[in-house]
N, CA, C and O atoms as a CHARMM CRD file, in Angstrom:
* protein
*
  228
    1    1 UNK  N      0.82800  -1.19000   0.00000 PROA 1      0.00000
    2    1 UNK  CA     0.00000   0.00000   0.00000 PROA 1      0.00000
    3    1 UNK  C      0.87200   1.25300   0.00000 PROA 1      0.00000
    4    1 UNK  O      0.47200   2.26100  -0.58200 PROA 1      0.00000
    5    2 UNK  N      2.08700   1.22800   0.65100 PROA 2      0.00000
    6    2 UNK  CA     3.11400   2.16700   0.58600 PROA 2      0.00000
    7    2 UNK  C      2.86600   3.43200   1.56200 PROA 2      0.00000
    8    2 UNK  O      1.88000   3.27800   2.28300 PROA 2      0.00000
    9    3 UNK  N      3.40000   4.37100   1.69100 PROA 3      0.00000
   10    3 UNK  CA     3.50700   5.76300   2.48300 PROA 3      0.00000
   11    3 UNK  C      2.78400   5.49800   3.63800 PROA 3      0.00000
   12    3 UNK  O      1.81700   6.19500   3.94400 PROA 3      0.00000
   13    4 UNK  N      3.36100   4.04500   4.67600 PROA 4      0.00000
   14    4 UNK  CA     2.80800   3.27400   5.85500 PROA 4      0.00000
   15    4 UNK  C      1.15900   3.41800   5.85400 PROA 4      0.00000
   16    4 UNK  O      0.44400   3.79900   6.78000 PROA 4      0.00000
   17    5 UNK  N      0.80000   3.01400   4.59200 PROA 5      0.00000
   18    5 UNK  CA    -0.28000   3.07000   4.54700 PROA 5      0.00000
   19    5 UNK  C     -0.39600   1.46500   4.60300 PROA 5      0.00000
   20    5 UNK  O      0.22600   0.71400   3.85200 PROA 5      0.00000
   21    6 UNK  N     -1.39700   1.00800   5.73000 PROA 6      0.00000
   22    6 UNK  CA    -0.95600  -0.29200   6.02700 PROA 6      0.00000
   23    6 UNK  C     -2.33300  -0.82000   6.04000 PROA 6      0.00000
   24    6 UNK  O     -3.09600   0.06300   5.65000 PROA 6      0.00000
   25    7 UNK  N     -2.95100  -1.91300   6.33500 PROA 7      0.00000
   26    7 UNK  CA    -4.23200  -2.90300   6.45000 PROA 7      0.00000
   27    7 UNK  C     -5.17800  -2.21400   7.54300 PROA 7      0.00000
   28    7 UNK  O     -6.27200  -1.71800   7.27500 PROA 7      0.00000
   29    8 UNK  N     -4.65000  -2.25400   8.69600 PROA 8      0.00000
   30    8 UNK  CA    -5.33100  -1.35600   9.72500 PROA 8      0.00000
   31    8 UNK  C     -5.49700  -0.06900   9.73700 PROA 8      0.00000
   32    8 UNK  O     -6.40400   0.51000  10.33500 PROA 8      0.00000
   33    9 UNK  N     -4.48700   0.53500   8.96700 PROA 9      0.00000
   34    9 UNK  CA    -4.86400   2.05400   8.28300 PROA 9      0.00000
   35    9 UNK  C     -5.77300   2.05500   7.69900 PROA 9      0.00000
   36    9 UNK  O     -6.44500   3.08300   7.77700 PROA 9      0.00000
   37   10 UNK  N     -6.21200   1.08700   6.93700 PROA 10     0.00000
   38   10 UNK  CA    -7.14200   1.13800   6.06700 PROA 10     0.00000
   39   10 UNK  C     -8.38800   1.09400   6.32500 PROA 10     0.00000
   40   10 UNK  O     -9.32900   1.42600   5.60400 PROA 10     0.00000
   41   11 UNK  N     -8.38900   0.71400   7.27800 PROA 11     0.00000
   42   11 UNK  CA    -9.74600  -0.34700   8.01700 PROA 11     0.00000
   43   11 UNK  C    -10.16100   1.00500   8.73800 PROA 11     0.00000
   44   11 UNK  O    -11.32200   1.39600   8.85300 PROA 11     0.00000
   45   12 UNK  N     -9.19300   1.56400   9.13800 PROA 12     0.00000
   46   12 UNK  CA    -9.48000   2.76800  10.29200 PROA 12     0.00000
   47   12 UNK  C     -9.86500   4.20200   9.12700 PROA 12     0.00000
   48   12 UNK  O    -10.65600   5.08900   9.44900 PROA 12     0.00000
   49   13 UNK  N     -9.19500   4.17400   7.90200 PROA 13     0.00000
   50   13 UNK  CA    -9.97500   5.12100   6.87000 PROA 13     0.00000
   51   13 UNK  C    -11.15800   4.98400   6.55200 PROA 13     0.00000
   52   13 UNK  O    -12.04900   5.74400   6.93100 PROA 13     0.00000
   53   14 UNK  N    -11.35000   3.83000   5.69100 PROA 14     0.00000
   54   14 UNK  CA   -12.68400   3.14700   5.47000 PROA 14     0.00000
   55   14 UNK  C    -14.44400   3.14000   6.26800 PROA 14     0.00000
   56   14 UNK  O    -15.55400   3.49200   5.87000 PROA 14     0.00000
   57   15 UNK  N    -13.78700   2.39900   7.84800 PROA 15     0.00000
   58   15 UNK  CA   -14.66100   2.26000   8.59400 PROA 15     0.00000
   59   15 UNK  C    -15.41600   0.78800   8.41300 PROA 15     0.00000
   60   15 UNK  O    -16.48500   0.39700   8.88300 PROA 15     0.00000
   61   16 UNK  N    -14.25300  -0.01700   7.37300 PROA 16     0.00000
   62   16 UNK  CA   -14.42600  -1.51200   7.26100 PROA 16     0.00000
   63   16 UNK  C    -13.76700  -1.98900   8.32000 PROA 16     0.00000
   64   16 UNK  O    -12.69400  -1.51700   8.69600 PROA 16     0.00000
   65   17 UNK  N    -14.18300  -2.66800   8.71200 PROA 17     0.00000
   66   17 UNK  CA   -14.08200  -3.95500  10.07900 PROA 17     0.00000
   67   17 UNK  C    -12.90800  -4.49100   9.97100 PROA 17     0.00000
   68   17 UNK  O    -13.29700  -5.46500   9.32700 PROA 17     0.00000
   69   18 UNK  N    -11.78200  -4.66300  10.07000 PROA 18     0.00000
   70   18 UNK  CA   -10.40700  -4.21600  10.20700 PROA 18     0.00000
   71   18 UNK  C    -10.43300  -6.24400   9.62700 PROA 18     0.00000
   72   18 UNK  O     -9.68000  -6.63600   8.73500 PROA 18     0.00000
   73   19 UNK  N    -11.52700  -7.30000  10.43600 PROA 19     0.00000
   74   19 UNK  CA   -11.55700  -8.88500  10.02000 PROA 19     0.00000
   75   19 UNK  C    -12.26300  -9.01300   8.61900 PROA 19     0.00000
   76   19 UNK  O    -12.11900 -10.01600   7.92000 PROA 19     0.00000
   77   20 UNK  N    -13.00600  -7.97200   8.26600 PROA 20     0.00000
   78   20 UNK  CA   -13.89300  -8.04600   7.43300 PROA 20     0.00000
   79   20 UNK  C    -13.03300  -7.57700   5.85600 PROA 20     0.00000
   80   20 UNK  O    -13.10600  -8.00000   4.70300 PROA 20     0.00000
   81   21 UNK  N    -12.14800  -6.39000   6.60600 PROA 21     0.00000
   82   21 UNK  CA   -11.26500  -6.06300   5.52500 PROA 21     0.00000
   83   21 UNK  C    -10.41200  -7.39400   5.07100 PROA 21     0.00000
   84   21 UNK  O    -10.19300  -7.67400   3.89200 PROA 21     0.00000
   85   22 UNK  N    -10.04500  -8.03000   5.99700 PROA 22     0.00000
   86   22 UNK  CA    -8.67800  -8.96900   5.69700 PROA 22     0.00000
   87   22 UNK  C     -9.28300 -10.11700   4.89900 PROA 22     0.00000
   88   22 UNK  O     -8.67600 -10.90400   4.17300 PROA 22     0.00000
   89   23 UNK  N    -10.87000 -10.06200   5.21800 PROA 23     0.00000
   90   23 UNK  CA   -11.11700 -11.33500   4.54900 PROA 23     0.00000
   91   23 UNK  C    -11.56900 -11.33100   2.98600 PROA 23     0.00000
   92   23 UNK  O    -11.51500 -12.20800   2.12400 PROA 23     0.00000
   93   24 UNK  N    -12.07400  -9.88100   2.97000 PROA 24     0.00000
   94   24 UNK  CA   -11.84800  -9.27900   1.56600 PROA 24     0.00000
   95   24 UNK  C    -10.85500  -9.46900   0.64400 PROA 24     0.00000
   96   24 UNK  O    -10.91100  -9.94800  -0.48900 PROA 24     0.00000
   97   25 UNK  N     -9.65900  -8.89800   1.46900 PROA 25     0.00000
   98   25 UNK  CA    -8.25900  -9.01700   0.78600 PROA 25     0.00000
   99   25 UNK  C     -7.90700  -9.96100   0.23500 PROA 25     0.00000
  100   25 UNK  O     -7.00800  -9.82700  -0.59600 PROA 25     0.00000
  101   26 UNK  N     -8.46800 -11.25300   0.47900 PROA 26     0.00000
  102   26 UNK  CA    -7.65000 -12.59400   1.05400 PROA 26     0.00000
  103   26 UNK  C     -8.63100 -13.29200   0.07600 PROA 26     0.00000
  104   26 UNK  O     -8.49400 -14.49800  -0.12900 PROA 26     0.00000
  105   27 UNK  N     -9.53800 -12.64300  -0.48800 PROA 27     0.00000
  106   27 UNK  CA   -10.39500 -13.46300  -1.62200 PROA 27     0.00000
  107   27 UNK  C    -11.50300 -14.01000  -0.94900 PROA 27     0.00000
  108   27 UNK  O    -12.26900 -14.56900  -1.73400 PROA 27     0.00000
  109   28 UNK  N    -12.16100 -14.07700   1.23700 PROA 28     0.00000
  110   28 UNK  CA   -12.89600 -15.01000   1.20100 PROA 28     0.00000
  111   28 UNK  C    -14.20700 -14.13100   1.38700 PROA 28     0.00000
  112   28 UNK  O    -15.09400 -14.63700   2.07400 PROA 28     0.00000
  113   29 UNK  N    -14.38000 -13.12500   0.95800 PROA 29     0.00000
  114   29 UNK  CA   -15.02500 -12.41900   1.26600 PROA 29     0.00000
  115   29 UNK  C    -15.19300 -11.05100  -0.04000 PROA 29     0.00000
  116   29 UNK  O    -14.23300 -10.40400  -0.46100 PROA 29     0.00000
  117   30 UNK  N    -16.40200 -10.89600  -0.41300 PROA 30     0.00000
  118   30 UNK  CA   -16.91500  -9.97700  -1.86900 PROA 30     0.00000
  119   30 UNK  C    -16.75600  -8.87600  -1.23200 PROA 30     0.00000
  120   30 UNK  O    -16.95700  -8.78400  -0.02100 PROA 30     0.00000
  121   31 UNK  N    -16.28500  -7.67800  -2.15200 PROA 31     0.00000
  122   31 UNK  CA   -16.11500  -6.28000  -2.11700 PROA 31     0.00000
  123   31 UNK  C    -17.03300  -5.42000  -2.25900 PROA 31     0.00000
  124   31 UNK  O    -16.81900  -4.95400  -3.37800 PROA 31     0.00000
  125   32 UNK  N    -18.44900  -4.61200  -1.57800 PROA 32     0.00000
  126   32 UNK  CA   -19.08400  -3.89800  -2.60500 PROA 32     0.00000
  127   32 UNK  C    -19.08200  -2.78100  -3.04400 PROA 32     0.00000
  128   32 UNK  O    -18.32500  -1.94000  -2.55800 PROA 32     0.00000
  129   33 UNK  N    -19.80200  -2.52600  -3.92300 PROA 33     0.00000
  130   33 UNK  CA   -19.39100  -0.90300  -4.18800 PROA 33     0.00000
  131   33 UNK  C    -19.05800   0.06000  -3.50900 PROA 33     0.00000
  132   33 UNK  O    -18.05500   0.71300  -3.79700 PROA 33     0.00000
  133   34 UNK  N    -19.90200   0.37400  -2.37100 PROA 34     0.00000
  134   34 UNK  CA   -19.74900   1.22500  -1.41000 PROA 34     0.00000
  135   34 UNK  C    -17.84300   0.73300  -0.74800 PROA 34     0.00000
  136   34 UNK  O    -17.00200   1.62900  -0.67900 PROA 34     0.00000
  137   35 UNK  N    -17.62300  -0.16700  -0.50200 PROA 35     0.00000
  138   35 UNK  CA   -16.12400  -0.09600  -0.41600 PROA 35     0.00000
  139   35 UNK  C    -14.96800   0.04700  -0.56400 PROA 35     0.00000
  140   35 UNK  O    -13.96100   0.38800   0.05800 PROA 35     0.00000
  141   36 UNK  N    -15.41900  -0.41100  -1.90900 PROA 36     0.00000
  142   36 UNK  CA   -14.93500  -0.07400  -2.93900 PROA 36     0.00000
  143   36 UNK  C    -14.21000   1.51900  -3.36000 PROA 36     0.00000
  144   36 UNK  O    -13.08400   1.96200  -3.58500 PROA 36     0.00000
  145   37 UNK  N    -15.47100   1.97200  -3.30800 PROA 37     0.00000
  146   37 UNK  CA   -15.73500   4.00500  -3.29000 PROA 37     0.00000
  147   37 UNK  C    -15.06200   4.06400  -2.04200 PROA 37     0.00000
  148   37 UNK  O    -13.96000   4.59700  -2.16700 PROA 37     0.00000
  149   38 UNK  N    -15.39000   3.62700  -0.61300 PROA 38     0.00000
  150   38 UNK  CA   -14.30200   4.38400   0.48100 PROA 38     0.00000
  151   38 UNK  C    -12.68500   4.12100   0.61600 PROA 38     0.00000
  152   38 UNK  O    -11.87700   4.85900   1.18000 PROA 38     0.00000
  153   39 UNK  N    -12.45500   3.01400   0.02500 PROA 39     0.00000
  154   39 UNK  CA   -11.15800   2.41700  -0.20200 PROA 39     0.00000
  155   39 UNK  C    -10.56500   3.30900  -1.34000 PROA 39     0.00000
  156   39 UNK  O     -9.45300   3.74200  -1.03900 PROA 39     0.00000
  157   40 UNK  N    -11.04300   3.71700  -2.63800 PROA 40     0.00000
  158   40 UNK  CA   -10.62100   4.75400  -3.29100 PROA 40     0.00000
  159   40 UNK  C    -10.30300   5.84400  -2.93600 PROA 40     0.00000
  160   40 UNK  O     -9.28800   6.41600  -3.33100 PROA 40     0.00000
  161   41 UNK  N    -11.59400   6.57300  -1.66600 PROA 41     0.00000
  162   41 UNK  CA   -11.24900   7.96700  -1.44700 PROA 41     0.00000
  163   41 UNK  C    -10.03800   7.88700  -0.50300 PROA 41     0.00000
  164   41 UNK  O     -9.27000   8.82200  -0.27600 PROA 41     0.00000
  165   42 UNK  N     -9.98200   6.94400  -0.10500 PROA 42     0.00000
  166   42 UNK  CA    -8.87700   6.64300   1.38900 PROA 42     0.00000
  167   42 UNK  C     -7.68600   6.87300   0.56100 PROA 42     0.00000
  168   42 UNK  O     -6.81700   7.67500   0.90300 PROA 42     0.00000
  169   43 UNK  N     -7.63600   6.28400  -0.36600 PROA 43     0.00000
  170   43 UNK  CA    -6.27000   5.99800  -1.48200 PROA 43     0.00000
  171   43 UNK  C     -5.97500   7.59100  -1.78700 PROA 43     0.00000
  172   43 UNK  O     -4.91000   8.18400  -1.61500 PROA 43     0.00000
  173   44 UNK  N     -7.32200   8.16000  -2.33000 PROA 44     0.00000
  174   44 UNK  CA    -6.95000   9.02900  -3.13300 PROA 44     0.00000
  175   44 UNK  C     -6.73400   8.83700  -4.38600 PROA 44     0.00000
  176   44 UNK  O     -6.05100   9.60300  -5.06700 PROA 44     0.00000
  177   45 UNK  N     -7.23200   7.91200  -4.77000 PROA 45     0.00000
  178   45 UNK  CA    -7.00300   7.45600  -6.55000 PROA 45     0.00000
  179   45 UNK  C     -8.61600   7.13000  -6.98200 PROA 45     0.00000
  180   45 UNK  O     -9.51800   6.95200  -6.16400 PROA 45     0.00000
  181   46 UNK  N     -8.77900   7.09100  -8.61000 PROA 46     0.00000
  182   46 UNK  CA   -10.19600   6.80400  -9.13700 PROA 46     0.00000
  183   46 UNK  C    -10.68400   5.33300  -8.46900 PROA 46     0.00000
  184   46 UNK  O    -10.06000   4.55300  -7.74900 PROA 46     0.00000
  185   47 UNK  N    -11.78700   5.28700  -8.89900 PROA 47     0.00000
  186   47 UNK  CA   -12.26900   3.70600  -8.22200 PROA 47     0.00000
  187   47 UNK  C    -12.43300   2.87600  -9.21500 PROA 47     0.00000
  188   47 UNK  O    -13.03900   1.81700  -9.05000 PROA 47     0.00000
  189   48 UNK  N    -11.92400   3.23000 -10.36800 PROA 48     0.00000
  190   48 UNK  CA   -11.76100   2.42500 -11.79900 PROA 48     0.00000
  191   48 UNK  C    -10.40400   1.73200 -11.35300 PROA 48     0.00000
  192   48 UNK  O    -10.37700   0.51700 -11.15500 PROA 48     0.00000
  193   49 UNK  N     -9.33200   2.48900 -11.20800 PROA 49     0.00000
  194   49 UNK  CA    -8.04000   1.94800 -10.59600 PROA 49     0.00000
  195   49 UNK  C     -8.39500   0.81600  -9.57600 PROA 49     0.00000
  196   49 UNK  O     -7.49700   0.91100  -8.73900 PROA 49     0.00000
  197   50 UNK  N     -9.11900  -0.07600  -9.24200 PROA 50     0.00000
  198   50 UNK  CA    -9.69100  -1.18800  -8.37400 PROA 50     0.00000
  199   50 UNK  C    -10.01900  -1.91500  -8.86500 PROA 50     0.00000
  200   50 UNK  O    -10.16800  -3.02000  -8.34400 PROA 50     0.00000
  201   51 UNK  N    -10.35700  -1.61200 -10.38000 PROA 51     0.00000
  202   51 UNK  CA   -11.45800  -2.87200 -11.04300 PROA 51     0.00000
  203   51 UNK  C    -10.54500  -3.55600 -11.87000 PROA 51     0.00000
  204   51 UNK  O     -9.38500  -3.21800 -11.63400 PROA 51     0.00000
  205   52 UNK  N    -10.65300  -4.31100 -12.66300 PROA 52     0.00000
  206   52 UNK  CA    -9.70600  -5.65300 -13.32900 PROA 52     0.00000
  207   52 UNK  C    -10.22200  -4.79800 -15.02200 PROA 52     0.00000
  208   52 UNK  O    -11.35600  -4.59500 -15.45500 PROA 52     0.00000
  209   53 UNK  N     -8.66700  -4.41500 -15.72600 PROA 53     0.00000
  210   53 UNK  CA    -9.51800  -4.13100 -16.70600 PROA 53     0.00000
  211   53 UNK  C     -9.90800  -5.01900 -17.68600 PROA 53     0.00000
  212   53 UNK  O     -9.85700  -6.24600 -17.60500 PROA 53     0.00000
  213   54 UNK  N    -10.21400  -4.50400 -18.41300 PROA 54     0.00000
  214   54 UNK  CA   -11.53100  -5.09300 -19.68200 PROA 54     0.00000
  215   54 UNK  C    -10.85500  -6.07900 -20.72200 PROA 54     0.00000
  216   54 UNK  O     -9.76200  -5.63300 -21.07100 PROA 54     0.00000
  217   55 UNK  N    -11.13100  -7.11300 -21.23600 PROA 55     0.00000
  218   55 UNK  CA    -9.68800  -8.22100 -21.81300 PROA 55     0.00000
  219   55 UNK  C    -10.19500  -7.58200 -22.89700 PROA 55     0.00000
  220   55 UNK  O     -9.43800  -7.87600 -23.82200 PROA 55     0.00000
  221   56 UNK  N    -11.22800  -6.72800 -23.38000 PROA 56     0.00000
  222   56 UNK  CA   -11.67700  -6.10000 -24.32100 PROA 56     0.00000
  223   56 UNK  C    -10.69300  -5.10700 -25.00500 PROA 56     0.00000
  224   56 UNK  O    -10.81100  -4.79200 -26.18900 PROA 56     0.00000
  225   57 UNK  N     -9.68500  -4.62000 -24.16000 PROA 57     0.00000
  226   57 UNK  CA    -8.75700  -2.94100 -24.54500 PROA 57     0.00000
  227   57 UNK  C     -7.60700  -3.37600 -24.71400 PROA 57     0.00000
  228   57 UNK  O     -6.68800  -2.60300 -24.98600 PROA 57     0.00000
């Protein structure tokens, strides 16, 4: 994540559940939009930058 921007930082930006985040991370657990969007603003980057792009481009 870089600039000690760390897992529990994140959790504590967000306001995702610090277990809920990890299980996200970790594949056992779906992302939704809304998290998506707070995990972006936390970043500071678009929320396109999150998504897998298109095998289309």
């Amino acid at each position: 994540m870089g600039a000690g921007r760390t897992i529990p930082w994140l959790s504590q930006q967000t306001g995702i559940a610090l277990h809920v985040l990890q299980k996200q991370l970790a594949t056992q657990l779906d992302f939704t939009v809304t998290d998506l969007a707070e995990i972006a603003d936390a970043l500071s980057i678009d929320v396109a930058r999150l998504l897998p792009r298109s095998a289309e481009t």
